[in-house]
C-alpha positions as CSV (number, residue, x, y, z in Angstrom):
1,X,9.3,2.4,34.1
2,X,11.0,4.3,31.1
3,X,8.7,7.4,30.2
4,X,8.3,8.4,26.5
5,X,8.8,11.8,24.9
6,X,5.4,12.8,24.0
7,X,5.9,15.1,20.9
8,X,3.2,17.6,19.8
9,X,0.9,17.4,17.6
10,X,2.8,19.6,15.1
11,X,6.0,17.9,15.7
12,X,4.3,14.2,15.2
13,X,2.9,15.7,12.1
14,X,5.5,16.9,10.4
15,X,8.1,13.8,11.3
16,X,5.1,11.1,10.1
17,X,4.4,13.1,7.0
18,X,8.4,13.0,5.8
19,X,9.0,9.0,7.3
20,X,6.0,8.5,5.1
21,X,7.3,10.1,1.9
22,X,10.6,8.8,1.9
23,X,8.4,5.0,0.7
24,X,5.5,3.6,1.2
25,X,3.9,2.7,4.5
26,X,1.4,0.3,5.6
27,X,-1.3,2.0,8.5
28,X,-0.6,-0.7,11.1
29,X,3.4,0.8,10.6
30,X,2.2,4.3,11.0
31,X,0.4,3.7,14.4
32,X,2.5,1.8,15.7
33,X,5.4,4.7,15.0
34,X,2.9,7.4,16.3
35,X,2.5,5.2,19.6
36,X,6.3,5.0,20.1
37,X,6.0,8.5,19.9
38,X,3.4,9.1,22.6
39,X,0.5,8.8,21.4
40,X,-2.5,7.3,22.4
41,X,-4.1,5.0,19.8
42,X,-7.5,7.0,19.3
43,X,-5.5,9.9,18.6
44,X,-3.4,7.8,16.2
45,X,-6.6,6.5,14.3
46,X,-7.4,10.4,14.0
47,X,-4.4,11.0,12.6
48,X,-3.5,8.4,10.2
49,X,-7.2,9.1,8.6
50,X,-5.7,12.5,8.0
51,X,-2.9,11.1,6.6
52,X,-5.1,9.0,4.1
53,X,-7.0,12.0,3.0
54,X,-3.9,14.0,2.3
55,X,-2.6,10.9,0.1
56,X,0.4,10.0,2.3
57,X,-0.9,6.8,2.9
58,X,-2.4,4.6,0.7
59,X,-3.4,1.0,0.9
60,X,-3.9,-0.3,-2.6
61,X,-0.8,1.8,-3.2
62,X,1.4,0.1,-0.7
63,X,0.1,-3.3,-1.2
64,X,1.3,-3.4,-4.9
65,X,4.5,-1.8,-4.2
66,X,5.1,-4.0,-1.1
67,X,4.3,-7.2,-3.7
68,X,6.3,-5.7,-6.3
69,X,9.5,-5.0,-4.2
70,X,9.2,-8.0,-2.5
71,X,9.1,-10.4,-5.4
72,X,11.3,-8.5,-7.9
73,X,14.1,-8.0,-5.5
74,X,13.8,-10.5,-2.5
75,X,12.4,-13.4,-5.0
76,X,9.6,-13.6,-2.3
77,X,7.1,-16.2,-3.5
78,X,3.4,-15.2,-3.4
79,X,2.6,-17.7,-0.2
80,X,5.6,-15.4,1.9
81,X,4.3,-11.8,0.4
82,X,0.7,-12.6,1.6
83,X,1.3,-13.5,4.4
84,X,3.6,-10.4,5.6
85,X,0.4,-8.2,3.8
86,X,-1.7,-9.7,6.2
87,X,0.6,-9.7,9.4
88,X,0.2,-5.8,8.4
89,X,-3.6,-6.0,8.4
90,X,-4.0,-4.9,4.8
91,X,-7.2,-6.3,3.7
92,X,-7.6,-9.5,1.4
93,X,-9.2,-7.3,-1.8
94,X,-5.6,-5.2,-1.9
95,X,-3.7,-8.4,-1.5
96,X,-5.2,-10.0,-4.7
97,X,-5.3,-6.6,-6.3
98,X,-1.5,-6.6,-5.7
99,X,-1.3,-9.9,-6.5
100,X,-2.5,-9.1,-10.2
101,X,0.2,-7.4,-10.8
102,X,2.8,-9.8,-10.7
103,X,4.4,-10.7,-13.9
104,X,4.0,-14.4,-14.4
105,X,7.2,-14.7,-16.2
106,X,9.6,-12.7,-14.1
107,X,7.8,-15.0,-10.8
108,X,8.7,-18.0,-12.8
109,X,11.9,-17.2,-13.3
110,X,12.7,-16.2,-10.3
111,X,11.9,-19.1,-8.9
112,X,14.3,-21.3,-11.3
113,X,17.2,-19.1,-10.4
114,X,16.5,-19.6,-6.8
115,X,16.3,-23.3,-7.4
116,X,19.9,-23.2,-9.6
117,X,21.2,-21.6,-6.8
118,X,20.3,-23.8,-3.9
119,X,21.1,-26.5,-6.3
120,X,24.5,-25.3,-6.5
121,X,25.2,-24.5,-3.2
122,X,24.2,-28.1,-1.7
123,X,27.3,-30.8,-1.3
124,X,27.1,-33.8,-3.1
125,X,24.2,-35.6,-1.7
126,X,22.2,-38.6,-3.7
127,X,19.8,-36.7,-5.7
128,X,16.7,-37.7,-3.2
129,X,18.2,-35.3,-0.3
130,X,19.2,-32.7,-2.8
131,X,15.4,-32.5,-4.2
132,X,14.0,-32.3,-0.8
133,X,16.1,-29.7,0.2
134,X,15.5,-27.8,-2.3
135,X,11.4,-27.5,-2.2
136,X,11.9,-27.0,1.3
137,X,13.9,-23.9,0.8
138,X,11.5,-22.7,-2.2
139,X,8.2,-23.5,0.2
140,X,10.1,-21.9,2.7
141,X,10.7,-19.0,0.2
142,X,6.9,-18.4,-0.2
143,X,6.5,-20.7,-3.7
144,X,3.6,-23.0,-3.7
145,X,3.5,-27.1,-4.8
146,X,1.7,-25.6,-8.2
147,X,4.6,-22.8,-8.5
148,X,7.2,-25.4,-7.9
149,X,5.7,-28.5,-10.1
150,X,5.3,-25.9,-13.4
151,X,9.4,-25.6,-13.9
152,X,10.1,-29.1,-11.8
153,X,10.4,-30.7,-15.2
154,X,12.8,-28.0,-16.0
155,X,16.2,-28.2,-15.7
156,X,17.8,-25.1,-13.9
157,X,19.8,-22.1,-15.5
């Protein structure tokens, strides 16, 4: 069995504290980063509660930047970004905190560049295949029916 470094207290400290200033972290992250480190999880849960007090980790904080990021920059759809927030164990009231903050129009159209895209990238197909694909890969993208059905009547970019 491959044995660990275990760092001190002072060294875990000081390494956490920089990872966490360089963005954003989620807690879940954060313990699991202090546990590849060494250390035991009670000691971890000590820890990060210091590192809440000292404002190096935030949750409301790095919900709406997680959203933000994530919908500006990857075109996540909100069905996608919730679902990562909550395979991080942030909890629902900083998910639709986060999700308040999303610009409608920007969301919608990101979602009809994504769909210009896809819609140029697919062969010549009859039209039937070329819809279907298409809201698969914007379900798939984290856009819901609703999402989809307010530009379907558009036509794309």
């Amino acid at each position: 069995m491959e044995s660990r470094k275990k760092y001190s207290a002072e060294e875990n400290r000081q390494y956490i504290e920089k990872w966490c200033a360089r963005r954003e972290r989620a807690p879940l992250e954060v313990e699991r980063k202090l546990r590849s480190r060494g250390m035991d999880s009670d000691e971890a849960e000590c820890f990060i509660e210091g590192l809440k007090e000292r404002g190096f980790i935030d949750i409301d904080r790095f919900a709406r930047a997680f959203t933000r990021d994530k919908y500006r920059f990857n075109k996540w759809g909100i069905k996608k970004i919730e679902a990562a927030l909550r395979r991080l164990h942030i909890p629902y009231q900083y998910i639709e905190a986060a999700r308040e903050d999303i610009d409608a129009d920007e969301y919608l159209e990101n979602l009809r560049t994504l769909q210009a895209a896809k819609l140029m990238r697919l062969d010549d197909e009859s039209a039937w295949h070329r819809n279907g694909k298409v809201l698969k890969y914007l379900y798939d993208r984290g856009y819901t029916a609703e999402d989809i059905a307010r530009i379907g009547g558009e036509e794309p970019h």
